[in-house]
RONU-487484 format. One record per residue (C-alpha): residue in one letter; x, y, z; residue number from 0. Coordinates in nm, 4 decimals. Each point is the difference from the previous one (the first is absolute). Layout:
BEGIN
rec rest = A c1 = X c2 = Y c3 = Z nr = NUM
...
***
This chain:
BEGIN
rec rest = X c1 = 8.3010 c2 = 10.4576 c3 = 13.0737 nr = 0
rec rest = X c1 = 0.3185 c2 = -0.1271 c3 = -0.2110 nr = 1
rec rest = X c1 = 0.0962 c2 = 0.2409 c3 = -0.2897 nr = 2
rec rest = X c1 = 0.2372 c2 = -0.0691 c3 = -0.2843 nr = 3
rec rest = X c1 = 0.1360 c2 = 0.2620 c3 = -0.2636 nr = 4
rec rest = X c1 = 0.0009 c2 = -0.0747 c3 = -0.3119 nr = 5
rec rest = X c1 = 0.2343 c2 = 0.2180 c3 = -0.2496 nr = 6
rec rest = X c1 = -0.1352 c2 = 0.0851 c3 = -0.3224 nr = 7
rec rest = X c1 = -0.3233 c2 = -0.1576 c3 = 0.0918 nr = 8
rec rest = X c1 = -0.2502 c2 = 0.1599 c3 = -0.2555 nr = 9
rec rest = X c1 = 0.0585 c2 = -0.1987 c3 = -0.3295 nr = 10
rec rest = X c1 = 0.1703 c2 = -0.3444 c3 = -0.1211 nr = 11
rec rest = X c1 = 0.1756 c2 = -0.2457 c3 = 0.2412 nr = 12
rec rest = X c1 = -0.0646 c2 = 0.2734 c3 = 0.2801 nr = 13
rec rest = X c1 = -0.3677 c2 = 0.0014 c3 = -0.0322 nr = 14
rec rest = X c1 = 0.0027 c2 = -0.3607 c3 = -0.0226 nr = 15
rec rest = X c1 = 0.1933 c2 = -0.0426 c3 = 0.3228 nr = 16
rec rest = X c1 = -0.1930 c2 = 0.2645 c3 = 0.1651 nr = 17
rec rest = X c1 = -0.3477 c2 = -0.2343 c3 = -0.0434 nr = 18
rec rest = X c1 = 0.1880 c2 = -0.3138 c3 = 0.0946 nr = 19
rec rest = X c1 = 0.0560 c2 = 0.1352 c3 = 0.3344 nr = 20
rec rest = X c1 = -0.3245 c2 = 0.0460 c3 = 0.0523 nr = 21
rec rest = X c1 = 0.0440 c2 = -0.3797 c3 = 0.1028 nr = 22
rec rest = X c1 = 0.2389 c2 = 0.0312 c3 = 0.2597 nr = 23
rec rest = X c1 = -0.2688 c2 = 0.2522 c3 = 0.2249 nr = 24
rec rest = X c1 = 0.2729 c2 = 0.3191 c3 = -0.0949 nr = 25
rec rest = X c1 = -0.1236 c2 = 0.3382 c3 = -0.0074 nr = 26
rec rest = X c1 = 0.1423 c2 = 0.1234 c3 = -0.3655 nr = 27
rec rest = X c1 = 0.1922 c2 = 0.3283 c3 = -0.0124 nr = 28
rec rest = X c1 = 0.0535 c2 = 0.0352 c3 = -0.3540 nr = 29
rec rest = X c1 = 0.2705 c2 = 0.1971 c3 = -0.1374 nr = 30
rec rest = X c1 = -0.0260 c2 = 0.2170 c3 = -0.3092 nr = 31
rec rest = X c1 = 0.1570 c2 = 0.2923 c3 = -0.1363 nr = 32
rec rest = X c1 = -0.2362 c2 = 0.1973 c3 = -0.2042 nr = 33
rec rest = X c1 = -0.2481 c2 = -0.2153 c3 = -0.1932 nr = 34
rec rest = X c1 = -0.2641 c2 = 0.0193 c3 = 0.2711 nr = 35
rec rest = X c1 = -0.3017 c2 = -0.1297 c3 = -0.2162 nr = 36
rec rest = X c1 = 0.1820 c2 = -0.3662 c3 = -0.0539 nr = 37
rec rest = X c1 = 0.1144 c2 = 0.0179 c3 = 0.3846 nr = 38
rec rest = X c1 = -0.3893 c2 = 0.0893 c3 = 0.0810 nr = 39
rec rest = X c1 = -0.0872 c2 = -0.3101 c3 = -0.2552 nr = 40
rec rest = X c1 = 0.2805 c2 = -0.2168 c3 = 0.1952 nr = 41
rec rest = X c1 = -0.2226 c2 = 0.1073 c3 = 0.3475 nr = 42
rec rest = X c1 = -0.3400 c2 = -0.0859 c3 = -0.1535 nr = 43
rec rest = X c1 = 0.0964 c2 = -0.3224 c3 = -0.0787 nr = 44
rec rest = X c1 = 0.1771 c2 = -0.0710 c3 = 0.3825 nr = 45
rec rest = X c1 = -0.3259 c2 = 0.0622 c3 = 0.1159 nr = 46
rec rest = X c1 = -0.2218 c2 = -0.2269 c3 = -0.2651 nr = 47
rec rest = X c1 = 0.2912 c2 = -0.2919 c3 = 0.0961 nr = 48
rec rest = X c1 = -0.1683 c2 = 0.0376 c3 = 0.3752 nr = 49
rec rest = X c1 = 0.3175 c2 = 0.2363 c3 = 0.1045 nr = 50
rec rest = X c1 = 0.1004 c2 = 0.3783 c3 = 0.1559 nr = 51
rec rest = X c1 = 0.2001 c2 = 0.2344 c3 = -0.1146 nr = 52
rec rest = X c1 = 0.1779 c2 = 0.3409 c3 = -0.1198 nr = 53
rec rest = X c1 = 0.1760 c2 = 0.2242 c3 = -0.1751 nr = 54
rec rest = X c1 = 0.3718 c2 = 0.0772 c3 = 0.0747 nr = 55
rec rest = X c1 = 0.0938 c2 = 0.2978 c3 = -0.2427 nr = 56
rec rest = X c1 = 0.3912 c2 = 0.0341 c3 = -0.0286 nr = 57
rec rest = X c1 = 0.2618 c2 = -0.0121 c3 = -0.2363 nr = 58
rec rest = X c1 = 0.2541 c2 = -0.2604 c3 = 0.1215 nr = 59
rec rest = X c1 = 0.2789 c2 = 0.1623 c3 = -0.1167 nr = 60
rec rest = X c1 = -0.0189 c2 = 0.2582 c3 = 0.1452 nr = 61
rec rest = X c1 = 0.1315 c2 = -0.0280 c3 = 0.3484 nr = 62
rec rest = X c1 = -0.2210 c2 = 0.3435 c3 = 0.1429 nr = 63
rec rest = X c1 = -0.2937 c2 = -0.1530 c3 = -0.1080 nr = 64
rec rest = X c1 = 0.0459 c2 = -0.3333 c3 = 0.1349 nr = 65
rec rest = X c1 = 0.1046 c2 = 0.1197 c3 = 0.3660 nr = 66
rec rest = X c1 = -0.3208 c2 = 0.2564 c3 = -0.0089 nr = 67
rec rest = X c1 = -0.2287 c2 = -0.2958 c3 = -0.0711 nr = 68
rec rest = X c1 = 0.1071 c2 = -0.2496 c3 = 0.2269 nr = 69
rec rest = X c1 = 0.0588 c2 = 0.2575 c3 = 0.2772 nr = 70
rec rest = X c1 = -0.3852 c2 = 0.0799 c3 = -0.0335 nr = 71
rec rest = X c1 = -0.1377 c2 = -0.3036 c3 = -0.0597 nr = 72
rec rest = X c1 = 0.2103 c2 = -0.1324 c3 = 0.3565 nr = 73
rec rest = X c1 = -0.1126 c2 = 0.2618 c3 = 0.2051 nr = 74
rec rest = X c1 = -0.3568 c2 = -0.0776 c3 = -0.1101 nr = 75
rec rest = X c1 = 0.0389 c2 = -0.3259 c3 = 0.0737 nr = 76
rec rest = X c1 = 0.2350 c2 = 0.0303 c3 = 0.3020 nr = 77
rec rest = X c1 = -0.0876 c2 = -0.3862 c3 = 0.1588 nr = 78
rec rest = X c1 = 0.0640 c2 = -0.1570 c3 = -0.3470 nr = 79
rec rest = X c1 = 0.2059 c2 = -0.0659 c3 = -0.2428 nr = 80
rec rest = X c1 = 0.0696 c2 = -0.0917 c3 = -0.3770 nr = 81
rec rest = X c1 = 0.0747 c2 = -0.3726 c3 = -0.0223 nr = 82
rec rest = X c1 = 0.0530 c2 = -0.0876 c3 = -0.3429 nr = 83
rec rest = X c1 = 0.1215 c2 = 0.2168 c3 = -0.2426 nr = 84
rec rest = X c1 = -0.0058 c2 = -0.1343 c3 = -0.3872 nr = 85
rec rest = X c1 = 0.2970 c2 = 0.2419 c3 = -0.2100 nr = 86
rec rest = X c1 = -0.1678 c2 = -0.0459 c3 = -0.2738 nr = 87
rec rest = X c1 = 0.0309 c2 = 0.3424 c3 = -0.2111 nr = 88
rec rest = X c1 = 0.2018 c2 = 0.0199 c3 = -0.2632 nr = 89
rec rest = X c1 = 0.0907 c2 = 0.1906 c3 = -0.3805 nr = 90
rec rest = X c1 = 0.1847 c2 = -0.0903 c3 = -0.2966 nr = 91
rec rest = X c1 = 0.1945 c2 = 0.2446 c3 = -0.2145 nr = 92
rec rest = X c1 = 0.1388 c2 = -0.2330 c3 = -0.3057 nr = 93
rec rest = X c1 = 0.2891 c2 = 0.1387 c3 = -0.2043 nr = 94
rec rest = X c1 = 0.3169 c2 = -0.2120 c3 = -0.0900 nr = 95
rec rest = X c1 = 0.2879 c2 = 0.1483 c3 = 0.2238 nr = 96
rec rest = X c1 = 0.2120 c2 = 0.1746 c3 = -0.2690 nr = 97
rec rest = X c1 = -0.3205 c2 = 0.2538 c3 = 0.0028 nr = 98
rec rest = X c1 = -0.1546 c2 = 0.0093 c3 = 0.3236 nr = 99
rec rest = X c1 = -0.0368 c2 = 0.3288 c3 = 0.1311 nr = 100
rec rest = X c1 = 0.0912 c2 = 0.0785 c3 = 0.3593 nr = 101
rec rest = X c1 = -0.3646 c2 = 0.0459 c3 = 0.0865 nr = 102
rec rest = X c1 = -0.1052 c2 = -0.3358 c3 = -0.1168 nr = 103
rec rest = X c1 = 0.2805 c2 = -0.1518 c3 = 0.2092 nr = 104
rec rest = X c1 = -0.0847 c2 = 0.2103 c3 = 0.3698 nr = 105
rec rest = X c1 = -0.3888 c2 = -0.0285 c3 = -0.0920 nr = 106
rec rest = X c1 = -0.0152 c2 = -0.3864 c3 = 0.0145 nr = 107
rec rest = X c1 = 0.2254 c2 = -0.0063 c3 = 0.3013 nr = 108
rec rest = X c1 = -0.1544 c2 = 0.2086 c3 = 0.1660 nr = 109
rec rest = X c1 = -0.3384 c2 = -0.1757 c3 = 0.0481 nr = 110
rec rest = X c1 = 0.1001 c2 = -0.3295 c3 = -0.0627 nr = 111
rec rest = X c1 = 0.2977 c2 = 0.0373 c3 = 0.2103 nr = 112
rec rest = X c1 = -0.0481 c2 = 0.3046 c3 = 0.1988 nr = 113
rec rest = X c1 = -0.3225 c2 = -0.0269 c3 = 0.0673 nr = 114
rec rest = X c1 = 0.0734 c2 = -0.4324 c3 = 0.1731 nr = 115
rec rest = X c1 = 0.2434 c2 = 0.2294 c3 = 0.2076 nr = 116
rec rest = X c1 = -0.2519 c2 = 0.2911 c3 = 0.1056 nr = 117
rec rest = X c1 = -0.2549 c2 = -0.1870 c3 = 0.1000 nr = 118
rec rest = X c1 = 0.1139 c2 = -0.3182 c3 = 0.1458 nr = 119
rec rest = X c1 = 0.2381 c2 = 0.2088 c3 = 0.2495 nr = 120
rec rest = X c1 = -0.3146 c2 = 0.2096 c3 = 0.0840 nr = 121
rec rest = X c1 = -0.2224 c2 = -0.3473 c3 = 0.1026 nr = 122
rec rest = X c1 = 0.3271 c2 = -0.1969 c3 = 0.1286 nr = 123
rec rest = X c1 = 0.0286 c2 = 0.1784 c3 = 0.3446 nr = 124
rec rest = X c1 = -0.3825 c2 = -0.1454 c3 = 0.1329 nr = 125
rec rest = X c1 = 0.0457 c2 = -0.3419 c3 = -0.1839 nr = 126
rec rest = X c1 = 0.3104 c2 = -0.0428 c3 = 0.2334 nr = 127
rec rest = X c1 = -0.1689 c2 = 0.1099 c3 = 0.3338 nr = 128
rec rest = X c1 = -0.3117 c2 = -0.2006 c3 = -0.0782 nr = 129
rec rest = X c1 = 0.2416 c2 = -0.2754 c3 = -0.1048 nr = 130
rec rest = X c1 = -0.2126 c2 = -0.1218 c3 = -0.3035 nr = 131
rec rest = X c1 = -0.0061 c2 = 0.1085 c3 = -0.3582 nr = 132
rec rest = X c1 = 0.0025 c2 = -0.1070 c3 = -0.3362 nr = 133
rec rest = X c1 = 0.1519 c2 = 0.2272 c3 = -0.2880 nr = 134
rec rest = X c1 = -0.0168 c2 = -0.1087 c3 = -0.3699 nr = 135
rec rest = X c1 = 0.1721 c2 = 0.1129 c3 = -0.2945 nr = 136
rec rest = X c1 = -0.0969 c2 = 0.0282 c3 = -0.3319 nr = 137
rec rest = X c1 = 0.2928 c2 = -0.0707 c3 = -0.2021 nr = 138
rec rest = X c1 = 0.0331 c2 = -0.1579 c3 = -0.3594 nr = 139
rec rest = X c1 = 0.1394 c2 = -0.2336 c3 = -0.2677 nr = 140
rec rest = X c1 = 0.1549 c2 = 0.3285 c3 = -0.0933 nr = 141
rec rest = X c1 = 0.2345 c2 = -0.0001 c3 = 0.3587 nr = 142
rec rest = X c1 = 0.0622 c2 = -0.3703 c3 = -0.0498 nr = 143
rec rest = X c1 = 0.1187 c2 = -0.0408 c3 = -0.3609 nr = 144
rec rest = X c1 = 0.0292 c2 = 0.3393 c3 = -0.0842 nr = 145
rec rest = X c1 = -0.1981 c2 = 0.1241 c3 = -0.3319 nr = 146
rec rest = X c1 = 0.1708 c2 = 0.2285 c3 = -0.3186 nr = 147
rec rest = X c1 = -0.1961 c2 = 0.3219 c3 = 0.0000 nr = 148
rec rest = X c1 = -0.0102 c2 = -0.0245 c3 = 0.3176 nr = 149
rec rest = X c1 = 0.3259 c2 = 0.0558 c3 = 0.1648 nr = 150
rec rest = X c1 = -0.1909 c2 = 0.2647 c3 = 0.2980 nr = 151
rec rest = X c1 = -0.2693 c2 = -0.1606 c3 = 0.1036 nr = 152
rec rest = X c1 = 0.2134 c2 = -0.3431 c3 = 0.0169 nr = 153
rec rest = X c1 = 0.2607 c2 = 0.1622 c3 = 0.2245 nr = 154
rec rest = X c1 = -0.2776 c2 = 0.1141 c3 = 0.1847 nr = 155
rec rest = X c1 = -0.1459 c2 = -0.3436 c3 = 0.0765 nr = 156
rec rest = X c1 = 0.3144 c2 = -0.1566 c3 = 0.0290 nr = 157
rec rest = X c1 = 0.0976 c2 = 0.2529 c3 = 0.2783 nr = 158
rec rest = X c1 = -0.3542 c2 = -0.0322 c3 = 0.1922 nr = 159
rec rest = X c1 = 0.0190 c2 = -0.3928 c3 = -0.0460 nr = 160
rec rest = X c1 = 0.3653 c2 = 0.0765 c3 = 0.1867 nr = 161
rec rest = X c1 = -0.1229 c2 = 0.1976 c3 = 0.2979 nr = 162
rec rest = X c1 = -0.2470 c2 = -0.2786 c3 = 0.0679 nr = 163
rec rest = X c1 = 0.1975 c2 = -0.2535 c3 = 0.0548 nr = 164
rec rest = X c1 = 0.2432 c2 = 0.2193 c3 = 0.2147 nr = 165
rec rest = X c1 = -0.3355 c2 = 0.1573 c3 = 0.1707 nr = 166
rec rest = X c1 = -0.1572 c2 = -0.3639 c3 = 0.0993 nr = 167
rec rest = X c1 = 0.3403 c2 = -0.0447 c3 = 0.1999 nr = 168
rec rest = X c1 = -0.0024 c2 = 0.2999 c3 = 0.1605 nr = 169
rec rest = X c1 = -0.3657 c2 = -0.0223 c3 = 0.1693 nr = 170
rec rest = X c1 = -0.0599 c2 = -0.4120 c3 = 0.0032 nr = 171
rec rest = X c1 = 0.0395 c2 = -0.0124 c3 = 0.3775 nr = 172
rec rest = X c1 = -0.2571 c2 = 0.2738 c3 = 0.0190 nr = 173
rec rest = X c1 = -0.2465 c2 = -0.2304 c3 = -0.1678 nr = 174
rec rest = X c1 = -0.0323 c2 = 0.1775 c3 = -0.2970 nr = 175
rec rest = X c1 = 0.0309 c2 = -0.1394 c3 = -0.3552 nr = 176
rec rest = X c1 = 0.1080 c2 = 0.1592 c3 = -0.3232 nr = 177
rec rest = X c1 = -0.0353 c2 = -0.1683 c3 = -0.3075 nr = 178
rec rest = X c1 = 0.0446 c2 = 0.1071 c3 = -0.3982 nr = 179
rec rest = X c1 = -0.2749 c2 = -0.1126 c3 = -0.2624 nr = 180
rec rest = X c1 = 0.1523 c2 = 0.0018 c3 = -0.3815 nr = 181
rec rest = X c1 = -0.2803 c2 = 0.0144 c3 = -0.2537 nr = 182
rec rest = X c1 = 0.0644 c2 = -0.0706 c3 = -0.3771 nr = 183
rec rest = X c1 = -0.2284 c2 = 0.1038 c3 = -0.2051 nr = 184
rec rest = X c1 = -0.3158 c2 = 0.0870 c3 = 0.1358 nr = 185
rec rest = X c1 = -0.3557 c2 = 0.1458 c3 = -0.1559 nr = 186
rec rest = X c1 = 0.0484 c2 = 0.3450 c3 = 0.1037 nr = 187
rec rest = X c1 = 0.0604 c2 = 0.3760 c3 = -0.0323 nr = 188
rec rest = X c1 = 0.3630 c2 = -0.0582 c3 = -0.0001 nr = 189
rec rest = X c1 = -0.0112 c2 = -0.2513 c3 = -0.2483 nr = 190
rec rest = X c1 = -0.2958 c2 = 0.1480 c3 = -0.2709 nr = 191
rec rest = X c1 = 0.2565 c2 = 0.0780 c3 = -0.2841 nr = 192
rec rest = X c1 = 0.1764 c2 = -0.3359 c3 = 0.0239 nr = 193
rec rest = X c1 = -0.0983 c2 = -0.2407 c3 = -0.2977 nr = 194
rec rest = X c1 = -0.1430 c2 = -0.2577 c3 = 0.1555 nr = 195
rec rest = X c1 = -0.0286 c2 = -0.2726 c3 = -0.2474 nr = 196
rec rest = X c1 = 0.3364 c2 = 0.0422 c3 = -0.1089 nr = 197
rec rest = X c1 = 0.1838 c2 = -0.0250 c3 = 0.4244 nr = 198
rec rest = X c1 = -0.2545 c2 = -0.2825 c3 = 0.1023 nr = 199
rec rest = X c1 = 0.1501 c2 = -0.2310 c3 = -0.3024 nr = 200
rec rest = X c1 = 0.3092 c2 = 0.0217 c3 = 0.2452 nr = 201
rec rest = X c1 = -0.2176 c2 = -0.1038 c3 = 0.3306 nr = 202
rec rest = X c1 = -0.0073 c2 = -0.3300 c3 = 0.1113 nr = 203
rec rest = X c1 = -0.3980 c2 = 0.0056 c3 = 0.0570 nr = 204
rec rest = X c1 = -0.0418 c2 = 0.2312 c3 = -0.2896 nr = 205
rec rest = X c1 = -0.1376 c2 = 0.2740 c3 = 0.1463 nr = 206
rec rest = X c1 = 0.0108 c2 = 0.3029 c3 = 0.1714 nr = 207
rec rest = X c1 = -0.0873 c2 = 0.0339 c3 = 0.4105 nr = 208
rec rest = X c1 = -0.3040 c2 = 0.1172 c3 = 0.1396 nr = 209
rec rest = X c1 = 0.0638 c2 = 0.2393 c3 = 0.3090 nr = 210
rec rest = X c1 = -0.2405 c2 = -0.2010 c3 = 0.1649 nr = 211
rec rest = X c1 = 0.2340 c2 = -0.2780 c3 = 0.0168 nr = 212
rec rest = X c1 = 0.2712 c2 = 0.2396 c3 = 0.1246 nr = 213
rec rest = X c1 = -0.2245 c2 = 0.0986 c3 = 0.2696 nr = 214
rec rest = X c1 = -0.0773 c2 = -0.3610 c3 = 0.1175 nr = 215
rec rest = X c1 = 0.3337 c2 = 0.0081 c3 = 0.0794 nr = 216
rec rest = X c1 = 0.0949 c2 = 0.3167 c3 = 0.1428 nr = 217
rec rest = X c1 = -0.3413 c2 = -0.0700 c3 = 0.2267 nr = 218
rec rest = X c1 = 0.2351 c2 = -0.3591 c3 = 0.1214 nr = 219
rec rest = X c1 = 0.2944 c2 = 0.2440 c3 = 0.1294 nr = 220
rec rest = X c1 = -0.2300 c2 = 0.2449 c3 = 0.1756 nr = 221
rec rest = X c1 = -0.1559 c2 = -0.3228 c3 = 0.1776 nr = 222
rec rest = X c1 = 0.1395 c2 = -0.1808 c3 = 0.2578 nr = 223
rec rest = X c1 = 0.0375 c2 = -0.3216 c3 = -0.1977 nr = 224
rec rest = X c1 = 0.3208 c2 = 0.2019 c3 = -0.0548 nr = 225
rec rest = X c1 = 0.1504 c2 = 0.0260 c3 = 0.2973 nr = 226
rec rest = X c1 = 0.3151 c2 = -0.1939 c3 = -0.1072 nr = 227
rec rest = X c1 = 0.0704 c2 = 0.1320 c3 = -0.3259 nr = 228
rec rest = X c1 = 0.2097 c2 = 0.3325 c3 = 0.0147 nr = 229
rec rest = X c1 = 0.2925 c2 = 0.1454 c3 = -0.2328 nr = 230
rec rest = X c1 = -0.1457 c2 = -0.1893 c3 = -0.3071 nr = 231
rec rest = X c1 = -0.0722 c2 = 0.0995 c3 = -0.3709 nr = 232
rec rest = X c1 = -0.3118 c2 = -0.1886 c3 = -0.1604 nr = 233
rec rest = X c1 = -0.0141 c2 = 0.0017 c3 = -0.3569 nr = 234
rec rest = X c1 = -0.3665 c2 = -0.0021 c3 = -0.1453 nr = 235
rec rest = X c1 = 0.0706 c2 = -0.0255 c3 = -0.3839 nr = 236
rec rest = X c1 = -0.1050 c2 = -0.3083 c3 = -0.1528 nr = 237
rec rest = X c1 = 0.3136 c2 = -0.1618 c3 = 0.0185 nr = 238
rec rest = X c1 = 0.1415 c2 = 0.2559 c3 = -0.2184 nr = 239
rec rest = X c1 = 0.2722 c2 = 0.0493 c3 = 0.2171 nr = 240
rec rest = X c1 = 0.0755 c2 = -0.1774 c3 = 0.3167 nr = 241
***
């Protein structure tokens, strides 16, 4: 069996990505912190897309948490090991700079930064003994372009969006890919309180993402019609931004 981890796999993009998948014959471990009833949802509709899976419960920023979990899952599955993992978890805390608390600065690095850093490191070591693996980031238009209000969770991006390009040439000869996926805006949790009729006037195609469309292509990375493309950003936006 072939698993792949999917951070932040209960809701949105994540739950998207997580039934997409399904299509590559992966076993879904999908990530969630404490909103088990959407990650149980998420599971339910792996298996109605013809797929397997289960729950992961762990906060990613939280470094304890994320060694406990993949210690246990390993040495349950001691002749396997996690093949693709999808960073996709991630929070926003918007507040122009001049009166952003520290807390709303260290809590949207720490799982959208943190958390690429906890968890990839825990997967990494396998990946480059079984010399195969495919890791994809969930970035955004936010790390590209940076966003006002948004000065954290751009810095955030911008730094993950960073360590992926210096990652993927650290581990290419070890047959293992890392690539960066940059959303704009997408129909999702993250994006609920954004008006949409006023941003998509600014969109090329005049509206707002699906995150099944997202998932199409994070689904291309984890496949190995990718096995060539490795340190690269891929904006999926509309042409908002490129």
């Amino acid at each position: 069996m072939k698993y792949a981890l999917v951070r932040g796999g209960s809701r949105g993009i994540g739950r998207a990505v997580c039934i997409k998948l399904v299509s590559l014959d992966l076993h879904i471990l999908i990530n969630y912190k404490s909103n088990e009833k959407e990650a149980l949802e998420t599971l339910a509709l792996i298996k109605q897309a013809g797929g397997s899976g289960e729950l992961m419960q762990f906060d990613v920023s939280d470094p304890s948490q994320v060694e406990s979990a993949i210690n246990i899952w390993t040495e349950q599955h001691k002749d396997e090991y996690i093949e693709v993992l999808v960073n996709n978890a991630g929070i926003r805390k918007d507040v122009l700079l001049m009166w952003m608390e520290d807390d709303q600065w260290h809590d949207v690095m720490n799982t959208n930064l943190n958390g690429f850093f906890y968890l990839t490191r825990a997967l990494l070591k396998n990946m480059l003994v079984k010399k195969y693996g495919r890791i994809i980031n969930m970035v955004s238009l936010s790390g590209l372009k940076g966003l006002p209000g948004q000065v954290n969770y751009s810095a955030a991006k911008a730094a993950v969006i960073g360590a992926t390009k210096a990652l993927a040439q650290e581990i290419g000869k070890k047959n293992v890919t890392v690539n960066a996926v940059a959303p704009g805006f997408i129909k999702s949790d993250m994006t609920r309180d954004l008006n949409e009729n006023e941003l998509k006037s600014m969109i090329p195609l005049n509206r707002f993402g699906l995150p099944e469309e997202v998932a199409e292509l994070v689904c291309f990375l984890a496949s190995d019609k990718s096995s060539y493309i490795t340190g690269e950003v891929i904006s999926i936006n509309g042409g908002l931004y490129s």
